[in-house]
C-alpha positions in Angstrom: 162.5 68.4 23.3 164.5 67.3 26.5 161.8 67.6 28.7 159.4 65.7 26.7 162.0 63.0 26.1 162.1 63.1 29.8 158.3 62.8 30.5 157.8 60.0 27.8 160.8 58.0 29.6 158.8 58.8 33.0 155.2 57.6 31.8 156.6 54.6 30.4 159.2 53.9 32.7 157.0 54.4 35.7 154.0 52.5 34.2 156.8 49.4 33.4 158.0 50.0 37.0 154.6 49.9 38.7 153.3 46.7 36.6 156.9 44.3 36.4 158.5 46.0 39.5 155.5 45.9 41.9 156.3 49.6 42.3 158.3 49.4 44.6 160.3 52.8 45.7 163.8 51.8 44.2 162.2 51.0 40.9 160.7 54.6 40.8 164.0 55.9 41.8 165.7 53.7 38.9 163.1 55.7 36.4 163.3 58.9 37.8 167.4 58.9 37.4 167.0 57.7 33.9 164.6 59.9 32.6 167.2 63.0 34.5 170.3 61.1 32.4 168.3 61.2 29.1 167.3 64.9 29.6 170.9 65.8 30.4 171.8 64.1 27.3 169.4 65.8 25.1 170.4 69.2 26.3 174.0 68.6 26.2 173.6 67.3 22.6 171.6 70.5 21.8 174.1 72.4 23.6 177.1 71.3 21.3 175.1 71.5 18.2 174.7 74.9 19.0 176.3 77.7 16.3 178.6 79.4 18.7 180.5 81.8 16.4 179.9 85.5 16.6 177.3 87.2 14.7 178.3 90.2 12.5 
């Protein structure tokens, strides 16, 4: 789930970045950074939703 939240933020980001941005490398490096923050989010959210109580 993370990592295709990340890839959807990439495509779109880097398609907005190429066509508004002129593509230029700090707009790429804007997207990239973005796309790592909403991955990190996702897994921590998934992390802390996790059950971690003992089996048994």
């Amino acid at each position: 789930m993370a990592s295709t939240a990340r890839l959807v933020v990439v495509a779109a980001g880097g398609w907005i970045a190429l066509r508004w941005a002129g593509g230029t490398p700090e707009s790429l490096y804007v997207v990239i950074a973005a796309s790592l923050a909403v991955m990190g989010v996702t897994l921590a959210a998934a992390v802390s939703m996790a059950d971690w109580r003992p089996r048994g």
